[in-house]
LOBAVEX-435251 format. One record per residue (C-alpha): y, x, z. Coordinates in steps of 0.001 Angstrom, whole numbers, plus 500000, padded with zeros to 6 digits. Layout:
! LOBAVEX-435251
YXZ
...
! end
This chain:
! LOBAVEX-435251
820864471879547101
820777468290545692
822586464908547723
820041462602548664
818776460490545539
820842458139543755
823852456423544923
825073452767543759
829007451857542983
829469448573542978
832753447167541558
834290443658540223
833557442941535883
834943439244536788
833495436652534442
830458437459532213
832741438921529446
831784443116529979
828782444759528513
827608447512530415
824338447451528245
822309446597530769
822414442418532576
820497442581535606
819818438554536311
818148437686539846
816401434137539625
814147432255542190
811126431377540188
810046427993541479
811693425931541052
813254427495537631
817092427278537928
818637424301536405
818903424453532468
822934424604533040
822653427701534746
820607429132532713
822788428380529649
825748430085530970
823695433383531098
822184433260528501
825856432568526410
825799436228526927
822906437450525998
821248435133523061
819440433335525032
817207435973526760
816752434667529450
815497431156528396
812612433089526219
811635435090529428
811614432330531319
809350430340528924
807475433107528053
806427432753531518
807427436839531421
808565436121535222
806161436148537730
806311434342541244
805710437961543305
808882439008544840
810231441439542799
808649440902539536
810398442382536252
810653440449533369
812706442866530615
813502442075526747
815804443966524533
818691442110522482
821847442579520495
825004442223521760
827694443075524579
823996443395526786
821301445408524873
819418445061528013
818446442251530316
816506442536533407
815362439289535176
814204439923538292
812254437516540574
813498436827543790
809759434589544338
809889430867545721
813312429045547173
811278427836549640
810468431134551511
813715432926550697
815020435303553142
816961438258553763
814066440640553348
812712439224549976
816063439607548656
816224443234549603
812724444003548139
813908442526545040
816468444155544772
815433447371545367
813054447086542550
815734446420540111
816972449537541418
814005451616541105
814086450385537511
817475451339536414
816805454814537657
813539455561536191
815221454091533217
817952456732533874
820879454023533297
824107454964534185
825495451577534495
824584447848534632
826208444694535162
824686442225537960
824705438351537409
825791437157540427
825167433061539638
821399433367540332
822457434687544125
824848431923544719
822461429431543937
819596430836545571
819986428347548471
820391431714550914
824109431688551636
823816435803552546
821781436749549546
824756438694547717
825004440925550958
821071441438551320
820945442135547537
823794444940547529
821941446223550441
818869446591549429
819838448301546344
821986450497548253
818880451459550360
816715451885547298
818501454473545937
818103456957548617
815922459739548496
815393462861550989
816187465733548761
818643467590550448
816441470445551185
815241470531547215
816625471836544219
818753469459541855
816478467062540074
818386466681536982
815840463403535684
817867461280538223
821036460082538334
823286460821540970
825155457353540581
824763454380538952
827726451852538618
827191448318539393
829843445770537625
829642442242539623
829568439250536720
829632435410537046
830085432278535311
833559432331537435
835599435267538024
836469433591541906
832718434250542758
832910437563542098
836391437972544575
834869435598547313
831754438181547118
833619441385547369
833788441354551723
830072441036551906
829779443248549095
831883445833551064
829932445127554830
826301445310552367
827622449032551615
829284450310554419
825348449315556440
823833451097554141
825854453739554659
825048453900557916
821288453083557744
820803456215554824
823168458106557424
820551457886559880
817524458412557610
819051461822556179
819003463103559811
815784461794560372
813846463414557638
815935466651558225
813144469142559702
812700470912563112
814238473951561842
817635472290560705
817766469448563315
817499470713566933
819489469550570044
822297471762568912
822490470791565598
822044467232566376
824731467423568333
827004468921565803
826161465808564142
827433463582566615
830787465541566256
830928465359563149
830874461731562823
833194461094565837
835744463799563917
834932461273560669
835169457963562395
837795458647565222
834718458250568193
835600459676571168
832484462769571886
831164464217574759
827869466753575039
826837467824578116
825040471270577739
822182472773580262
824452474004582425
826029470364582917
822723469388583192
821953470909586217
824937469972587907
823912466330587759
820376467249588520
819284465642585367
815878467231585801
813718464847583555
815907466130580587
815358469614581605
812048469991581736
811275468211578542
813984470735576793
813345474007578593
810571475316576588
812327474902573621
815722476833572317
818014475691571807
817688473832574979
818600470085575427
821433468323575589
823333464739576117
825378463177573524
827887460735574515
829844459062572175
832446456207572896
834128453292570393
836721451633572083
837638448818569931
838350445740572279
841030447054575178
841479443527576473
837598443074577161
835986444650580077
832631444322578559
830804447195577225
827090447811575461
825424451057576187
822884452290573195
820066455028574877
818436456589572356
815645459250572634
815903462320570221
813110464348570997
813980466821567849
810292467646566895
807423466492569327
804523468607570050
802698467210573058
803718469945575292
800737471214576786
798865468220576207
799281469082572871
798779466458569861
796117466952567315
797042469251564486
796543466420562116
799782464063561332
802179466688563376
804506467427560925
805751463713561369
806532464090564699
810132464979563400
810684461176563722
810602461520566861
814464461600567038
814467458061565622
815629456051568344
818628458674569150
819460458738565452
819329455206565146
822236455444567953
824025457548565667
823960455100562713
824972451736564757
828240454278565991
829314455173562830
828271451102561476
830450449771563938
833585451966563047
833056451216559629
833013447837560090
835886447924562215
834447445700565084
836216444160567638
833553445350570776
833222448393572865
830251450582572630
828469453747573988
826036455925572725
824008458107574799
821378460103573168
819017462398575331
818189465322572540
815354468097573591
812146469823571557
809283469271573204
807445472799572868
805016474774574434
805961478427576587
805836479925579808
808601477969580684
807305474438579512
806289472037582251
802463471207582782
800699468239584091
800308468220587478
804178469096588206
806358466652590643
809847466354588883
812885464912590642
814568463072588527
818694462468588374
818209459070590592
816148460817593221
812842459370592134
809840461937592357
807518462211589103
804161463003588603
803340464754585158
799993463228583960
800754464105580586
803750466431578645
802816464307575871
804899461097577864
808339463097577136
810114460066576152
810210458499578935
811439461693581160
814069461558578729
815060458333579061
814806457907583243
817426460223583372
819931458768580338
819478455445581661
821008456988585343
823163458354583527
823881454607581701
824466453133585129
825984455876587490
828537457324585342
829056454828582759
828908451711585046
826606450076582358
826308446753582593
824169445852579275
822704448302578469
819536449198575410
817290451926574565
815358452871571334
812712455105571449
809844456237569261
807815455859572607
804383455003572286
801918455099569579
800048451759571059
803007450100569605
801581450066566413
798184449087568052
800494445954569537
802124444838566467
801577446977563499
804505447216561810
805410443589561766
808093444263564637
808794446433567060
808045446036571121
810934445067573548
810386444981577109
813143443832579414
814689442455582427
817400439592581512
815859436282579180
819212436055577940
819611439493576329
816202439019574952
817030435772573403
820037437416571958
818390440432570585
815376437929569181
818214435901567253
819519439521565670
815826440420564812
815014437110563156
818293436983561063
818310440658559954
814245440902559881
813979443604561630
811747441905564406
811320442055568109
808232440807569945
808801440769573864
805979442332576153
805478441092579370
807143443547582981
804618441693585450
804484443604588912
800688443851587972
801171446985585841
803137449171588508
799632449768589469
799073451958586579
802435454209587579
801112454399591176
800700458291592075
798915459429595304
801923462699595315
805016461202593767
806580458369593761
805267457466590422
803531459289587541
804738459344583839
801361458110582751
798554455833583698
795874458481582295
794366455814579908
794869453649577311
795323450387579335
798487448365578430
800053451406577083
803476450747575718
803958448247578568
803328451273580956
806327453160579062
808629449976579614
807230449678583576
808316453812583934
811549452960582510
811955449988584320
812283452070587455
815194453742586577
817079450030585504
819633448753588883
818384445067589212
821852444262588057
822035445985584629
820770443920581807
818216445678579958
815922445817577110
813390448599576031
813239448475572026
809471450647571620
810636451378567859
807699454087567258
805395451748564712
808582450796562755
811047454026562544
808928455624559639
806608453898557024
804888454448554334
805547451324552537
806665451552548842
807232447590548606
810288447606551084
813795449004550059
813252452324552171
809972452793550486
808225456076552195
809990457688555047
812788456813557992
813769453192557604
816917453071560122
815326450527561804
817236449172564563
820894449697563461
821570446150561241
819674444556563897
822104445893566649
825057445283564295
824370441617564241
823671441738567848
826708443016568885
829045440922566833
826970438073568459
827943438854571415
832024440190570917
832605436543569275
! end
């Protein structure tokens, strides 16, 4: 079996002096760069750049190619357009960059070196960072489960140029945080696009020790049997149909002994998804192996944050269970007593998430004395009907946890729009048997119905946010750096999040 696409190495060349062929310049394209700058470049490459540039070979579209041949140290050069200063963010940068990427590997190029001037003077003081990491992101490919594709290249090394060899030094920290995120964000897609039959709650959870073995996390799984014990029956009867059975993942970064404060990640991992007895149409099921997003996602930010060596304490808890369908599967119209006591009516199998979560969230509270704590779930397909894939949906009870997570989401675009919890929708959750039902039985304010089920699992004292990640986890979007596929969604916008909050 193959690794998963191409990988990117990205090391110091100092000032513009080594050829590696190839001379990958990134430029914003109005207004064109000062005729200084460009005259350092192109004192390395015969003026290539200047005849792009006035062969109006650039376009203004985010990611444009403009490519000409020459003689030389650089053969090659690649201008790529990084589209007007005024508009520049973090998320242009990435596209952009993971075009340039695409390019050197369809071009099967072993090695290029990247001007770093036309970062610096983008006017975007984190553009070197958002460019490693888009490329980084670009390069990864799902084909662990094909055989070797020998028209690809397994690496490609990056040499880091400027006018001034100190740029390149003073760049080398974000260059190393830009890789060690990506690290963690393909972590978490490889698991996601890993199918039913090699990721299970088992499995998954060999995962999860795995990377606490790798990254010195402290792991815990409770197994059906402890399970029972603590009466963690919304777990259960998601996972019972299914074998392996479920399980809980705990896994614990202790990184801050003087600080008392701690941020508990939920994430839902329902392995593969198919509707239980209110089974989902045939059509579109084979994605339902995203459905482990939000507890993979959980994965990723654990091994992010002992990569990055941050100064905070974290816990993951990740509910993991296949949703299937057998004589032992539960069936609408069953009352389910949850771990906190609370009686459930099943409207629909098909609302597994949320069973899932009620109980991890207990679990959160009671065990873990969770204070802040935040789910991600691929919960609801109205998401998408919300938002589209412009942001995901976070529902919550503290304003200033939501103004912290909104901050995260604006500066790392990955974007959070806040739903209303108004006492007006606990109508839909009313049941005439139970204390409330897992669904309202229509469409009516449906992800706001998953975030008012959770919401009665959440003590009035914890500080909590529902992150409904379902429209945003996979896409089928060839213009961003992840292109088709899992996009790790969630995990640099929790990053930034929590060293918000351990400053």
């Amino acid at each position: 079996m193959s690794g998963n696409g191409t990988t990117f190495d990205f090391v110091s060349g100092g000032k513009m002096a080594y050829g590696a062929g190839v001379l990958i310049v990134p430029l914003v394209s109005k207004p064109q760069p000062p005729m200084e700058v460009v005259q350092r470049v192109d004192a390395v490459c015969n003026d290539a750049v200047s005849e792009l540039l006035s062969a109006h070979a650039v376009a203004d579209e985010v990611g444009h190619l403009g490519h000409t041949t020459r003689s030389g140290s650089y053969r090659r050069v690649l201008v790529v357009s990084l589209g007007e200063a005024s508009g520049l963010d973090g998320l242009r940068v990435r596209n952009a960059a993971a075009a340039a990427a695409r390019w050197l590997i369809a071009e099967k190029i072993p090695q290029a070196s990247l001007w770093l001037d036309g970062l610096l003077i983008s006017g975007l003081e984190s553009a070197t960072l958002e460019w490693i990491h888009g490329m980084a992101l670009a390069g990864f490919t799902f084909t662990q489960r094909k055989s070797s594709d020998p028209r690809s290249p397994a690496n490609i090394r990056i040499h880091l140029c400027s006018s001034e060899s100190s740029h390149v030094a003073r760049a080398m920290p974000a260059v190393r945080e830009a890789v060690a995120l990506a690290d963690a964000v393909n972590y978490a897609r490889r698991i996601a696009h890993e199918p039913p039959n090699i990721i299970n709650p088992d499995t998954l959870a060999d995962e999860a020790r795995a990377l606490a073995k790798t990254n010195k996390l402290k792991c815990m799984i409770l197994a059906e049997p402890q399970l029972r014990r603590l009466k963690m029956n919304g777990i259960l009867s998601v996972g019972c149909s299914a074998t392996p059975g479920p399980c809980l993942i705990q896994l614990d970064y202790n990184a801050a002994p003087k600080s008392s404060a701690r941020t508990i990640l939920v994430g839902k991992a329902v392995t593969f998804d198919t509707g239980g007895y209110s089974i989902k149409p045939a059509d579109g099921m084979e994605a339902m192996k995203f459905d482990k997003c939000g507890g993979v996602t959980v994965l990723g930010i654990m091994k992010a944050v002992s990569d990055l060596k941050m100064k905070c304490n974290v816990t993951g808890v990740i509910a993991a269970a296949e949703n299937a369908i057998s004589d032992r599967a539960y069936r609408p119209a069953d009352i389910i007593t949850m771990a906190s006591g609370k009686t459930v009516e099943i409207i629909s199998t098909d609302a597994e998430g949320r069973m899932l979560l009620g109980d991890a969230l207990w679990y959160a509270q009671e065990k873990l004395a969770g204070r802040t704590v935040i789910d991600l779930a691929t919960l609801t397909g109205g998401a998408k009907i919300c938002l589209g894939t412009a942001a995901a949906c976070m529902m919550s009870n503290d304003d200033n946890l939501c103004a912290d997570l909104e901050e995260s989401g604006r500066v790392t675009q990955e974007r959070l729009w806040r739903l209303p919890l108004w006492d007006d929708f606990r109508e839909l959750i009313k049941s005439p048997d139970a204390d409330i039902k897992n669904s309202a039985g229509k469409r009516d304010a449906h992800t706001i119905v998953g975030g008012m089920f959770l919401k009665e699992f959440v003590k009035p004292e914890t500080a909590w946010a529902h992150l409904d990640i379902a429209s945003v986890a996979n896409r089928d979007d060839t213009r961003m750096p992840t292109g088709k596929g899992a996009t790790g969604f969630g995990i640099r916008l929790l990053i930034d999040f929590l060293r918000r909050r351990s400053r």
